[in-house]
C-alpha positions as CSV (number, residue, x, y, z in Angstrom):
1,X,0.0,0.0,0.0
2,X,0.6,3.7,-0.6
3,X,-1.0,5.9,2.3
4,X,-0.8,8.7,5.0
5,X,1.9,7.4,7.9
6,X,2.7,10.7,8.5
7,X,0.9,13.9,8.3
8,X,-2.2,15.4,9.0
9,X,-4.5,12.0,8.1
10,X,-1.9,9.7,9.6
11,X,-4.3,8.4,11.7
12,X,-6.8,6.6,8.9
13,X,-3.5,5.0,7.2
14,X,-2.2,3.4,10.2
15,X,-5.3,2.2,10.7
16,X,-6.0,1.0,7.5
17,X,-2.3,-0.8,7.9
18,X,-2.9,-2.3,11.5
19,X,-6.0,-3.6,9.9
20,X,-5.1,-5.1,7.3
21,X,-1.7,-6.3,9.1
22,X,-3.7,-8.2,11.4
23,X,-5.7,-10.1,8.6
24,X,-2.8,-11.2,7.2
25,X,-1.0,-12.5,10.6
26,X,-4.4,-14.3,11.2
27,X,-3.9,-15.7,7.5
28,X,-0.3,-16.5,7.8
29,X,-0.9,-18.2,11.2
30,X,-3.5,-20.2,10.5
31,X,-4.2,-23.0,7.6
32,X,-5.2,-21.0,5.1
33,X,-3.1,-20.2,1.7
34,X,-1.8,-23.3,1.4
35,X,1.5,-22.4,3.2
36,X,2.0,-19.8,1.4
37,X,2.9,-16.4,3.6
38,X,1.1,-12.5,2.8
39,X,4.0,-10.0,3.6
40,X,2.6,-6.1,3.9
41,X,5.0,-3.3,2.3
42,X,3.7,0.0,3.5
43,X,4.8,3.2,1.9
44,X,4.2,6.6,3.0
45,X,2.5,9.2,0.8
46,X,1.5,12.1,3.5
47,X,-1.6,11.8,1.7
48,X,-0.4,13.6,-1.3
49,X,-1.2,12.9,-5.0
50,X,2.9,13.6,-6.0
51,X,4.1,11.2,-3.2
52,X,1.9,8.7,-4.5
53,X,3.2,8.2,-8.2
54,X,6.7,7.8,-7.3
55,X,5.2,4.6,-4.3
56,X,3.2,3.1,-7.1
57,X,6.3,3.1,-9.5
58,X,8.3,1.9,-6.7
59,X,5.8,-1.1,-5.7
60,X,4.4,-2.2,-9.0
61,X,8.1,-1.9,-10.5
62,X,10.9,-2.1,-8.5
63,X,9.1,-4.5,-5.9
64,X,6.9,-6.4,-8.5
65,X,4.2,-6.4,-5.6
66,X,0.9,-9.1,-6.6
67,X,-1.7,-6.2,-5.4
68,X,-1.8,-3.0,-3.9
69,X,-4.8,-2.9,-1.0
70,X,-5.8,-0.4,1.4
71,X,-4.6,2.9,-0.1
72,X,-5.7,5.8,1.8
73,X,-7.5,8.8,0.2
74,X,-9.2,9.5,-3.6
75,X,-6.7,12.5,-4.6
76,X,-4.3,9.9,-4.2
77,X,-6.3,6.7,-5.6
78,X,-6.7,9.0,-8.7
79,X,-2.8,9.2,-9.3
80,X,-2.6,5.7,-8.4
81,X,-4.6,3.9,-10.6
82,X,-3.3,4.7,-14.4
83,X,0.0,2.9,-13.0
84,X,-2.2,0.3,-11.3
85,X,-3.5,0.1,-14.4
86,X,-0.6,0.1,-17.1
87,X,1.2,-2.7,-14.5
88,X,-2.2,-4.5,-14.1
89,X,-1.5,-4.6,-10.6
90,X,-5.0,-5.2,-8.6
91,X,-6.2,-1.9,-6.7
92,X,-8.3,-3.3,-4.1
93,X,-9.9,-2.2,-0.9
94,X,-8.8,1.7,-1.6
95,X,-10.1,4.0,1.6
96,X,-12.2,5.6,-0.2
97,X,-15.9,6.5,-1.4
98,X,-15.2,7.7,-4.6
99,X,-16.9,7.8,-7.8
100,X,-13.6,8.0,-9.9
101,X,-13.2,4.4,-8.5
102,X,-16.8,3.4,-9.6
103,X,-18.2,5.1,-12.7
104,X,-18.3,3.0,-16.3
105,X,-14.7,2.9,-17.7
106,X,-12.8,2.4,-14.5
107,X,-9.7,-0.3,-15.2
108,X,-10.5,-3.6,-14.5
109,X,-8.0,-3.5,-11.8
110,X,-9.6,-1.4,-9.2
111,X,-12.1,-3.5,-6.8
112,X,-13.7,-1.9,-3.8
113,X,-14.8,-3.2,-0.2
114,X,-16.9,-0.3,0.7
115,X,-20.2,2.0,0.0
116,X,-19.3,5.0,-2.0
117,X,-19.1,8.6,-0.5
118,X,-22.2,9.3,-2.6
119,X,-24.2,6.1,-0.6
120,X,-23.7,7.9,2.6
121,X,-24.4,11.6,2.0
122,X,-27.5,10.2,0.4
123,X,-28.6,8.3,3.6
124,X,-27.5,11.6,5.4
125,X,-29.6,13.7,3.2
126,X,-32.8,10.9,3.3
127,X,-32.5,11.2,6.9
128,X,-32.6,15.0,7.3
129,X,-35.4,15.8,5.3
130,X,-37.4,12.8,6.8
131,X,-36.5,14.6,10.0
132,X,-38.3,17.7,8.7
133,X,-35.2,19.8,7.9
134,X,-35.9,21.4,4.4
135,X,-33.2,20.8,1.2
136,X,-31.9,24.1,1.2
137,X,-31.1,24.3,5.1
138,X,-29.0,21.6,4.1
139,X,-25.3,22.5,3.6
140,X,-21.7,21.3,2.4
141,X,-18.3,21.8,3.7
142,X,-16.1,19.7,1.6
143,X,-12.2,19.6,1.0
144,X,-11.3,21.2,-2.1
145,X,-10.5,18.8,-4.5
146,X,-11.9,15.4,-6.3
147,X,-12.5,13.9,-2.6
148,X,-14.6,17.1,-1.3
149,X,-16.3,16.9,-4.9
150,X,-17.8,13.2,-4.4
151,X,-19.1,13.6,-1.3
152,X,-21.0,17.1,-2.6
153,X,-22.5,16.2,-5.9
154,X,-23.7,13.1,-4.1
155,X,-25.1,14.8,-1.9
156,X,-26.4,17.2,-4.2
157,X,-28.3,14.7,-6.2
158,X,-29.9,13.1,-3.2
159,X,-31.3,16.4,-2.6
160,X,-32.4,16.5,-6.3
161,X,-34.4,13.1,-5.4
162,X,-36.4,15.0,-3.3
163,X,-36.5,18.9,-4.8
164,X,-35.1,20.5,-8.1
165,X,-32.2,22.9,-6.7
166,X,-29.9,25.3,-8.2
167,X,-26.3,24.5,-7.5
168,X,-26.2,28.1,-6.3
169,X,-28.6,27.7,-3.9
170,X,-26.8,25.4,-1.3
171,X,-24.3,26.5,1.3
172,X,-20.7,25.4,0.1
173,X,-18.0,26.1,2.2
174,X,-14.3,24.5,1.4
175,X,-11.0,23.9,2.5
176,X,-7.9,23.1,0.9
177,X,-6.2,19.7,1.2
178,X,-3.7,19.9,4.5
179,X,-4.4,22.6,5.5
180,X,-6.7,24.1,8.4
181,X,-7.6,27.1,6.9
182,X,-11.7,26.6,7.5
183,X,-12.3,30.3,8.1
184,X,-13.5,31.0,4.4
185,X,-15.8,27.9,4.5
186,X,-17.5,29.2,7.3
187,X,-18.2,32.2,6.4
188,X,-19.8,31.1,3.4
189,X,-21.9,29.0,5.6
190,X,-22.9,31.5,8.0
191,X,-23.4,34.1,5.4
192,X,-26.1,31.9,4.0
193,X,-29.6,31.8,3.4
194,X,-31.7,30.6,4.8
195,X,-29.4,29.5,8.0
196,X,-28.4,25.8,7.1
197,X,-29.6,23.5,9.9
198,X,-27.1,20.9,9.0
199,X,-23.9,20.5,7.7
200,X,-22.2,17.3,5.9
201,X,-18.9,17.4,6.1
202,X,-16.8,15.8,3.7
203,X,-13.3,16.4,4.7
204,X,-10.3,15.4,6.8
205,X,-10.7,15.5,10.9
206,X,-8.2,18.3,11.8
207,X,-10.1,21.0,9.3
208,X,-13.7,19.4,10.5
209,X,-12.7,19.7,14.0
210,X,-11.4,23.2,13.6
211,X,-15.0,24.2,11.9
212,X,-17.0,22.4,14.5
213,X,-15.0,24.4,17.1
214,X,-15.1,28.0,15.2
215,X,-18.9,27.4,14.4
216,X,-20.1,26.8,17.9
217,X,-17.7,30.2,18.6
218,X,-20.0,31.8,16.3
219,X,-23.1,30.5,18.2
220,X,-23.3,28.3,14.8
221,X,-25.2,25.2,16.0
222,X,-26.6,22.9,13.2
223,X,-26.4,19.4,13.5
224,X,-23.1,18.5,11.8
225,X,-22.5,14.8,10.2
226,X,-19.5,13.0,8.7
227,X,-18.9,10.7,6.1
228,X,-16.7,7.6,7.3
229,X,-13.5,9.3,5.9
230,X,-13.4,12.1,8.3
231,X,-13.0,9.8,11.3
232,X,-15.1,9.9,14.4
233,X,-12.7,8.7,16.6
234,X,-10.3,11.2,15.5
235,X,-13.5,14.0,15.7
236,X,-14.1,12.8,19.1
237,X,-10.4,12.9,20.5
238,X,-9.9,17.0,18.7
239,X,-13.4,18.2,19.9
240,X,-14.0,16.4,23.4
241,X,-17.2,17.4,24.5
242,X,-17.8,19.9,21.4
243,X,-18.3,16.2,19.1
244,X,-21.0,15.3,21.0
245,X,-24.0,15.3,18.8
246,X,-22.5,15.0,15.8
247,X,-24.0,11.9,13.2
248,X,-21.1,9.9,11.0
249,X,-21.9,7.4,8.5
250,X,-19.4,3.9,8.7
251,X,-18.8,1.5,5.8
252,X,-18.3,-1.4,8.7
253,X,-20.6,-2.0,11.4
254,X,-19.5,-1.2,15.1
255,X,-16.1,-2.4,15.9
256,X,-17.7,-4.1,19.5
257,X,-20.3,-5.4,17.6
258,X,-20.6,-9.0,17.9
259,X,-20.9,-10.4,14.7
260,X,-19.1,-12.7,14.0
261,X,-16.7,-11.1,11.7
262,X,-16.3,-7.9,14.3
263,X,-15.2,-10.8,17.0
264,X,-13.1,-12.2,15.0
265,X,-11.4,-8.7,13.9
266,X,-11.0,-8.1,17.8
267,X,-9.4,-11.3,18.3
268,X,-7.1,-10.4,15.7
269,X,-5.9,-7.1,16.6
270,X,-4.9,-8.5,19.9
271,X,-3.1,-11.0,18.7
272,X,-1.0,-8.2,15.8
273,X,-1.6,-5.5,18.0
274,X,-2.7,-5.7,21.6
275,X,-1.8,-1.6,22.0
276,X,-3.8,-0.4,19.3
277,X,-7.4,0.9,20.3
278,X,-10.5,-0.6,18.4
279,X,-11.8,1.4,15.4
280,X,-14.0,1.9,12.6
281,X,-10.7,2.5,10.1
282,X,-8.6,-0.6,11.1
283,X,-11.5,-2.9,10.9
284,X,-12.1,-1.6,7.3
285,X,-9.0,-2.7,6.6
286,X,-9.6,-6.4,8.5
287,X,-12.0,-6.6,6.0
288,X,-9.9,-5.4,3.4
289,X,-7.8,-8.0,4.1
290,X,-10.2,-10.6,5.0
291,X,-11.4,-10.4,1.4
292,X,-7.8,-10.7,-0.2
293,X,-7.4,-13.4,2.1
294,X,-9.9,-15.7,0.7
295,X,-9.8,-14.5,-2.7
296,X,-6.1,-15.8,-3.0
297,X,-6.6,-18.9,-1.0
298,X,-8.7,-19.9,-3.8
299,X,-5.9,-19.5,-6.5
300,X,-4.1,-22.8,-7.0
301,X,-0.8,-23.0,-8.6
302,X,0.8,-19.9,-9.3
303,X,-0.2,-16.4,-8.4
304,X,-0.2,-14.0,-10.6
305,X,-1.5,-10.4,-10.6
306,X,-4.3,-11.1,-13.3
307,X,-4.8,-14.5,-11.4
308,X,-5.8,-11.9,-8.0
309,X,-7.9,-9.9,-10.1
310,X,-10.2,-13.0,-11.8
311,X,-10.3,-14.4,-8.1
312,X,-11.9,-11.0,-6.6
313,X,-14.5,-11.2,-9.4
314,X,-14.9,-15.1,-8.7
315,X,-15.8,-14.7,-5.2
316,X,-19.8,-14.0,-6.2
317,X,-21.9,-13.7,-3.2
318,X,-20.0,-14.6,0.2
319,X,-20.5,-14.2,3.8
320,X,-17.6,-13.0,5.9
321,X,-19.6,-13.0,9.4
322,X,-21.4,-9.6,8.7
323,X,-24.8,-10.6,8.6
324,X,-25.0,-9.4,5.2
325,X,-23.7,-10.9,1.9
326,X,-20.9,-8.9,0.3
327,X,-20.7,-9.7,-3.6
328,X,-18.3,-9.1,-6.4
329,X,-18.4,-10.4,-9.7
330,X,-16.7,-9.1,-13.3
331,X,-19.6,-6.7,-13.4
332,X,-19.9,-5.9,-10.1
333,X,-16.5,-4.3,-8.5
334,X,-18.0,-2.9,-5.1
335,X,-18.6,-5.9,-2.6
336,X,-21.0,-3.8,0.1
337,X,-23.2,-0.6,-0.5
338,X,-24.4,-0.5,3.1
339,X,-23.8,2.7,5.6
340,X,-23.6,2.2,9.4
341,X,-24.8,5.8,11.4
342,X,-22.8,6.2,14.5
343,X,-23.7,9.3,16.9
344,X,-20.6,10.7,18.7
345,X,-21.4,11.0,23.0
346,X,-19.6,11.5,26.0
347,X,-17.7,7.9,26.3
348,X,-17.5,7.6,22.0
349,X,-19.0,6.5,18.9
350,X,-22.9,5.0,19.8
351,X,-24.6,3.2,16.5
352,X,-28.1,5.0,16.0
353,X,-31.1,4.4,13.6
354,X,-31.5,7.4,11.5
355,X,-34.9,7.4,13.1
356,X,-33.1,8.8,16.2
357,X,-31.1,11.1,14.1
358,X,-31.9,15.3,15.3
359,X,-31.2,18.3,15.0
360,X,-30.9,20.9,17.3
C-alpha cells in the first residue's frame, strides 16, 4: 500500500495498515493459503497525490508487488490507478468512497470493499429531510478537491431526489487539502440563506474539527455529520465534549459489535496488535484484508496479478460473518453498499437508527 503514515491524516492510514496487518498474521498463522505467507509493504505518501506516483512506480516496479490494498484517500487513488492500471496490478480495498473508483470505464484492476461517498451523503440527506429539515437548510463543507467533490455532488443529487435545486442555492463552504484554513468555509456558511440547519462534512478530521469548534464560537449550531473518511474517533479525540451530537456514517458495522466477523477482527488485533485501540478505520482494513485473504486462497498454482484480479470477481456472493452478503463479480467491482450511522457522545462512537437522528 501507498497511504498517510505521516501527516495530517496519519491516523486513517495506520489504521488501514494495522487492519489489514492483522488479517494477514491471522492468515499466515492459520491454515489457510496453502502455506504460502502475505508479507505487507507500507509506503508513506502524506496523503499527497505527487508522493503517491513515485510509491506506485516503486511497488508495481521495482518491488513487483501481486496487489496494492488499502490505499488511503481519492486525490491519491486518482494518481494511483493509471500505473495500477498500465502494471495490471490489482487496486483493491482503496479508503475511499469515490466515484472516480466506480463510474463506467474504470480499469478492470480497481475492486472496492466499501459504500461510496455518494451512498452515505445520500442516507445523510434521506434522513434530514425525513427529519423535517428542508433541502436548502442543508449544507456542504467539503475539502477542495476530487475527494470534497464526491461527497457534494452526491449529496447534491440526493437532494435532487427529493427537490429540483440550483447548485447556487446550497451552502458550500471548502477547505484546501492539508491545510486548516476553514475560516473561508465558514463564512460562506454562516453568510447563507436561509441559515443551514445541517452540515455534511466531507473532509479530513483536523479541518472538521477546527470548523465544528469556530462554528459553535459563532453560536453556529446545526447538526453537523461526517462521512466515514473524516474519522469519528479522531472528531471525538480534537473536539471532546464539542463532538457530541455530531451523526457519522461507517462503511463497517460497530467495531464491539458482535458479529461474527467484528469478533473475529477483535481477536485479531490482539493478537497483531494488543496496544492499538479498536476502530472503525482498522476494521475496514480487516476486512480489506479478509477479502484478499480468501480471494487468493482460492488461487491454485501460481499467483499472478491477473490470477488476483479474476479471483476478486470469482468470489460471487460470500458471507464473511457480517450478517449481510458482500458480492463481487466481473460486473460488479463494489462488494458492500451499506452505511452504518454512528452518533458521537460523551464515552465515544454509539450506532443510531436514523430514526433517532436530530437536529438541534
Amino acid at each position: 500500500m501507498s497511504t498517510a503514515l505521516t501527516g495530517p491524516s496519519a491516523e486513517l492510514g495506520i489504521a488501514m495498515r494495522h487492519g489489514v496487518l492483522a488479517a494477514f498474521r491471522e492468515a499466515n498463522e492459520g491454515e489457510l493459503l496453502r502455506g504460502r505467507k502475505l508479507e505487507l509493504i507500507a509506503l508513506d505518501d502524506g496523503y499527497e497525490p505527487a508522493r503517491t506516483a513515485p510509491n506506485m512506480h516503486r511497488l508495481t516496479q521495482e518491488m513487483q508487488v501481486l496487489a496494492v490494498v488499502g490505499n488511503v484517500g481519492t486525490p491519491t487513488a486518482i494518481t494511483a490507478i493509471p500505473i495500477a492500471e498500465k502494471t495490471g496490478t490489482p487496486f483493491f480495498g482503496a479508503f475511499t468512497g469515490a466515484s472516480a473508483l466506480r463510474k463506467a470505464g474504470t480499469p478492470d484492476v480497481v475492486i472496492n470493499y466499501r459504500a461510496s461517498y455518494a451512498e452515505e451523503t445520500a442516507a445523510m440527506v434521506d434522513a434530514l429531510i425525513a427529519k423535517g429539515i428542508r433541502p436548502e437548510e442543508i449544507a456542504f463543507f467539503t475539502q477542495n478537491d476530487s475527494y470534497g467533490d464526491d461527497g457534494f455532488f452526491g449529496g447534491l443529487a440526493a437532494i435532487r431526489n427529493h427537490q429540483a435545486v440550483k447548485i447556487s442555492s446550497v451552502a458550500h463552504g471548502r477547505y484546501r487539502r492539508n491545510t486548516s484554513h476553514v475560516e473561508d468555509g465558514l463564512a460562506d456558511l454562516l453568510l447563507h440563506q436561509p441559515l443551514p440547519k445541517a452540515v455534511i462534512m466531507v473532509g479530513t478530521y483536523g479541518p472538521c474539527s477546527k470548523l465544528v469548534r469556530l462554528a459553535r464560537e459563532n453560536n453556529f449550531h446545526p447538526q453537523f455529520l461526517a462521512v466515514s473518511f473524516v474519522g469519528s474517533q479522531a472528531l471525538k479525540r480534537s473536539l471532546g465534549e464539542q463532538a457530541n451530537g455530531i451523526i457519522a456514517t461507517q462503511v463497517v458495522p460497530h467495531f464491539n459489535s458482535e458479529l461474527l466477523l467484528v469478533r473475529q477482527y477483535r481477536a485479531a488485533m490482539r493478537a497483531h496488535s494488543p496496544d492499538v485501540p479498536f476502530s472503525f478505520v482498522s476494521l475496514e482494513g480487516y476486512i480489506v484484508g479478509r477479502i484478499m485473504v480468501q480471494a487468493i486462497d482460492s488461487i491454485e498454482g501460481d499467483i499472478t496479478r491477473s490470477r488476483i484480479t479474476e479471483a476478486l470477481e470469482a468470489l460471487g456472493s460470500f458471507d464473511l460473518g457480517l450478517d449481510t452478503p458482500l458480492t463481487l463479480g466481473p460486473d460488479d467491482h463494489q462488494a458492500s453498499g451499506r452505511v452504518w450511522p454512528v452518533m458521537i457522545g460523551a464515552d465515544g462512537c454509539h450506532p443510531v437508527s436514523w430514526e433517532g437522528v436530530d437536529h438541534e
